[in-house]
N, C-alpha and C positions, 0 to 999 in steps of 0.2 A: 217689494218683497216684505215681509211683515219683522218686526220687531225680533231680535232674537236677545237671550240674558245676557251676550257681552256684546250684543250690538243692542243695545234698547229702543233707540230709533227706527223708524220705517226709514229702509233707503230706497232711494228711487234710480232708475237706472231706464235712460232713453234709449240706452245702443250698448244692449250687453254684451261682454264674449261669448262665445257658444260655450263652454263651461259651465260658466255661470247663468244662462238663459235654458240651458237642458235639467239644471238644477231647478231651478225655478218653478217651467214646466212640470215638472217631476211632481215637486211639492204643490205643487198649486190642485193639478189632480188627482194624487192624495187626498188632500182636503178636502176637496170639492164636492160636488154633489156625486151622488149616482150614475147618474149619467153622461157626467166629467169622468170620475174613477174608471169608468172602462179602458180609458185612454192611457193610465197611469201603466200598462207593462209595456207598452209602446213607448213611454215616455224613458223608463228604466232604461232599457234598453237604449235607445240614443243618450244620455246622463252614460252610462258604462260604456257605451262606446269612442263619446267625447276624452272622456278620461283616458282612456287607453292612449290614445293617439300626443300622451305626454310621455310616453315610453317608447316614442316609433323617432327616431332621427329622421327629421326635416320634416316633419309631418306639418301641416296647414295649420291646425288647432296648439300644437304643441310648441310650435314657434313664436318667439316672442318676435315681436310688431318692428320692420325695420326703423322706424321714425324713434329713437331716442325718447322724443316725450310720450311716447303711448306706454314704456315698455311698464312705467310703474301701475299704470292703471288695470294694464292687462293682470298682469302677476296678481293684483290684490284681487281681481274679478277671480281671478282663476281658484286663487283661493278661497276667496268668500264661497265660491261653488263647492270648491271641498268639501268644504264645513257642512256647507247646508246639506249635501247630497248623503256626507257620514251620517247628520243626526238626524236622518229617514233610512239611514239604513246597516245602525250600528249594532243594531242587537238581532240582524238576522243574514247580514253578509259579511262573512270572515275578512273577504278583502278590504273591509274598513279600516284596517292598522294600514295596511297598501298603502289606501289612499292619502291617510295623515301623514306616512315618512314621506310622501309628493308634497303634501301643502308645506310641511316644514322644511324641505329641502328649498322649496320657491322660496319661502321667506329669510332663508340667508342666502340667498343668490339677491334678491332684489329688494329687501327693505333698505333703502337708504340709510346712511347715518343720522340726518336728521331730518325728520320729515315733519310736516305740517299734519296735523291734527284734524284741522278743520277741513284737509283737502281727502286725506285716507289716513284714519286713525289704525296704523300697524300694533300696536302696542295691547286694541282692542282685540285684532283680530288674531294677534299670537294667543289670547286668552282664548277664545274661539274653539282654535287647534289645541290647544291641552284640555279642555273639558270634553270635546271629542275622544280625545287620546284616553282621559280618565276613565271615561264611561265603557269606553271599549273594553279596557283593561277592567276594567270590576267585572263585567260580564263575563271573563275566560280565564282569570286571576291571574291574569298576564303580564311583566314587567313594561311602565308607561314608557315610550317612547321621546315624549318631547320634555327637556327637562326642566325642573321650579326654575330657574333663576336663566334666562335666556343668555346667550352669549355676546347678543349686540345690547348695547348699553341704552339707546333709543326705546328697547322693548321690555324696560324693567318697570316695573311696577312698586308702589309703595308695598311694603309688607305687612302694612295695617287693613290692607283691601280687600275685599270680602272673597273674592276671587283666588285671589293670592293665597289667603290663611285656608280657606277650604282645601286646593292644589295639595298645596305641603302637607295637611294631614293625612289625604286619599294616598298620595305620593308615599310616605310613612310608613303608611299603616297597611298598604298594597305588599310594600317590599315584604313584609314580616311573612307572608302567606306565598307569595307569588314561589315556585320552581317545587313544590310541594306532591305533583300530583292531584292536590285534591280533587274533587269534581267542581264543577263553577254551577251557579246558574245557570248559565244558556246550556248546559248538559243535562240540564232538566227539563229541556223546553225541546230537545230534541232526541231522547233515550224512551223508546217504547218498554212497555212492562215495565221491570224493577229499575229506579234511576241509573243505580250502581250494583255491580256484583256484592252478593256478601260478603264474600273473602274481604274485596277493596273497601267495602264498609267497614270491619272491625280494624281491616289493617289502618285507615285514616281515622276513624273514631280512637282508636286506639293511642294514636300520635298526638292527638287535643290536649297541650301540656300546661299547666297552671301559666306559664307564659305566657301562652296562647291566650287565654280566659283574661288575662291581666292586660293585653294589647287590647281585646276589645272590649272590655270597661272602659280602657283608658280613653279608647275611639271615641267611642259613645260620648264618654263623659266632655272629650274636648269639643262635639259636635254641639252638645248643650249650651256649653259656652260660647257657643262661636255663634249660636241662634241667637241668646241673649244681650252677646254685644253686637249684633247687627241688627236685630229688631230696635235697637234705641236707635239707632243711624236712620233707619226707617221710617222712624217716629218725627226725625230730623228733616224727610225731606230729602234726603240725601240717595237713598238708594228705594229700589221696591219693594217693599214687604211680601208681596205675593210670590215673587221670586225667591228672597231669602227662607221662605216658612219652605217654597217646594225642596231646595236643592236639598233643605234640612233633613226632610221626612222621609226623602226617595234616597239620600245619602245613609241616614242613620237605617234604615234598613237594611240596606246589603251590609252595613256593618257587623248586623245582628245576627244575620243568615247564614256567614260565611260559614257554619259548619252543617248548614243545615243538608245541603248534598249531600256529606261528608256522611250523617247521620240516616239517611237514605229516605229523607225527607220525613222525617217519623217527628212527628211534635210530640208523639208522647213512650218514645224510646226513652229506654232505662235509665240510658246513658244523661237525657236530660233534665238538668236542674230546675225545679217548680220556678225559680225567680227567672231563670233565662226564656221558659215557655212564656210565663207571665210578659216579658220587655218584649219580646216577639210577637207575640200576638196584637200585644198594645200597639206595636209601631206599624204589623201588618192591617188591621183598623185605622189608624191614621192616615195613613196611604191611601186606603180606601173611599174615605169621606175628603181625602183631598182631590179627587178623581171627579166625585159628585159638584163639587164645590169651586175648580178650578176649572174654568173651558180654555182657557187658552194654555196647556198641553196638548202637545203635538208633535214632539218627537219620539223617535223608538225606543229610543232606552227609557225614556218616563214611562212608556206602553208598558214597556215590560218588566217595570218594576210593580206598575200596577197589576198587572197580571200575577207577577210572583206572590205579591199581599194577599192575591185573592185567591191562591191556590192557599196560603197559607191558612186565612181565616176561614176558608167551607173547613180543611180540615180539625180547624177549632171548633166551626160547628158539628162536625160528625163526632166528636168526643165532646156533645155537651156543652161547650164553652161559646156560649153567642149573646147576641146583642137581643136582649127581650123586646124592643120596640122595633126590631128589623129595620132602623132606619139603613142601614146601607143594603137594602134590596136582595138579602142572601138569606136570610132569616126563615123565611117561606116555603125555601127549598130544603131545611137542612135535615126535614124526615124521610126523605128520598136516599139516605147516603148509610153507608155500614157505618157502628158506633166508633170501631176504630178502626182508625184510615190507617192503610200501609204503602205511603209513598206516592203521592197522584202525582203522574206522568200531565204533560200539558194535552197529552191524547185523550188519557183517559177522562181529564178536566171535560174537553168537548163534545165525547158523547154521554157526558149528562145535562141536566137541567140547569142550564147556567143563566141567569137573567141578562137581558138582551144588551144592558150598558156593560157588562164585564166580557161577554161572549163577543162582543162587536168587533176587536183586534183580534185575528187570527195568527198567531205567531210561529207556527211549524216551521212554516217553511218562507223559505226567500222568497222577494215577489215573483209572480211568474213571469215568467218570461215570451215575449210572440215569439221570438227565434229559439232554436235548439241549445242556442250558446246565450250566454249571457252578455256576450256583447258585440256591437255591429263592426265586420270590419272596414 
């Protein structure tokens, strides 16, 4: 299975659980070609049905291995499928928080006290399960479930680690917004016509309190910092650059956005300040040319951050504001569109002229499904 950010290594695996080999599958034709992709709702579907059967008492899949030595390898497989299964399918199946309070319950049922490293690193894969957790929660501005600072002492982390200082800021800066009402993202990506009622617009535009404005400078600003001292680490050898620059750009953007819903997606509503249109635009274009420039993205929340930038920037191009050499492929398009935009729904995104790298994720709706239900019993 291919490299993930808190697993950076390929692992290999001769005889997976069925969890984690439905995962696997799943993600494989995802990727895969065309004529693999057919396969992918077929595959969904046994992945959510595997998983279910960790809810069923005494169920075959859901039982741990009578033999003592298999049970740690299971639990970690099982998990590892968690992970993988969430981050294809976190920004468009609710039941993805479900599935994390599983992988996290497994992990204090079964991480050993002290566990070897080099046989199953737990301590990688609890990182795993909170950046799932996180991404989930940004998308529905939801309170995170798995907490900064873990409860077994095995699964702690230095607090200089890139991983770690990002957590606690997301972790921070989530609580400040989260129980609010507001509208999230993924409510953008599934609300036809207007994102939000008017009423709900002014009533939460209305609530955007100097506070508010002063949490996210502060975001921003500590995510700048946290780019600059991790690009020297980078520099070091130490960690990957191409990693650090992602989690940065796709992070500092929902920072940016958080009221962009709220505002009923208007980049050039009243209510907003020329410098906050200006940082928004700037980081939805960076997003952008990270998309161009990065192939190995590949999970759904990166999709659909990417996606969000780029509803952001046509709307900057419909009001004027674009890139004059169209290097991010949207430039082309942007006399096709009214001068100002009120609110693009991700509907209304796809029946216009969207160039063929930004229209290729379709994000409405969950995968489909061959059975009626989403999962096999």
């Amino acid at each position: 299975m291919p490299g993930l950010h808190f697993l950076p290594d390929k692992q290999r695996y001769s005889s997976p659980y069925p969890i984690l080999l439905a995962a696997m599958l799943y993600c494989s034709s995802v990727r895969g070609s065309a004529e693999v992709a057919e396969m992918a709702p077929q595959y969904f579907d046994v992945l959510c049905g595997a998983i279910s059967q960790l809810t069923i008492p005494n169920s075959d899949i859901g039982t741990a291995p009578q033999n003592p030595a298999d049970v740690e390898e299971w639990a970690f497989q099982t998990i590892l499928g968690l992970i993988l299964g969430g981050l294809l399918a976190e920004g468009s199946i609710r039941e993805t928080g479900i599935w994390i309070s599983i992988a996290y319950r497994l992990i204090l049922e079964h991480c050993p006290p002290h566990s070897d490293e080099r046989a199953h690193d737990w301590r990688k894969l609890f990182n795993g399960v909170q950046i799932v957790d996180l991404e989930h929660a940004s998308l529905h501005l939801s309170s995170p479930v798995i907490p900064i600072e873990p409860p077994i002492a095995s699964l702690r982390t230095s607090h200089r680690d890139q991983l770690y200082r990002l957590s606690r800021m997301m972790h921070t800066g989530l609580a400040h917004f989260t129980g609010r009402n507001l509208p999230t993202i993924w409510s953008c990506f599934t609300t036809e016509g207007p994102m939000v009622p008017q009423t709900a617009t002014h009533a939460t535009v209305s609530s955007f309190t100097a506070v508010d404005a002063a949490v996210i400078r502060d975001w921003a600003r500590q995510l700048d910092l946290w780019l600059i001292e991790f690009t020297k680490a980078a520099d070091d050898g130490q960690i990957d650059r191409t990693i650090v620059f992602r989690q940065y750009v796709l992070h500092r953007l929902v920072v940016l956005s958080i009221y962009h819903p709220a505002r009923g997606c208007d980049l050039y509503a009243n209510n907003v300040p020329p410098h906050e249109q200006f940082e928004l635009l700037l980081s939805a274009r960076a997003t952008i040319k990270l998309h161009l420039n990065d192939k190995t993205i590949w999970s759904n929340w990166d999709l659909v951050i990417i996606t969000w930038a780029a509803m952001i920037v046509l709307q900057g191009l419909e009001g004027g504001v674009g890139e004059p050499d169209g290097r991010f492929g949207i430039r082309p398009f942007a006399g096709t569109y009214p001068c100002r935009p009120r609110g693009l729904s991700i509907y209304r995104l796809h029946e216009r002229r969207i160039p063929p790298r930004i229209s290729s994720f379709d994000l409405r709706t969950k995968p489909k499904s061959s059975r009626k239900t989403g999962f096999v019993p």
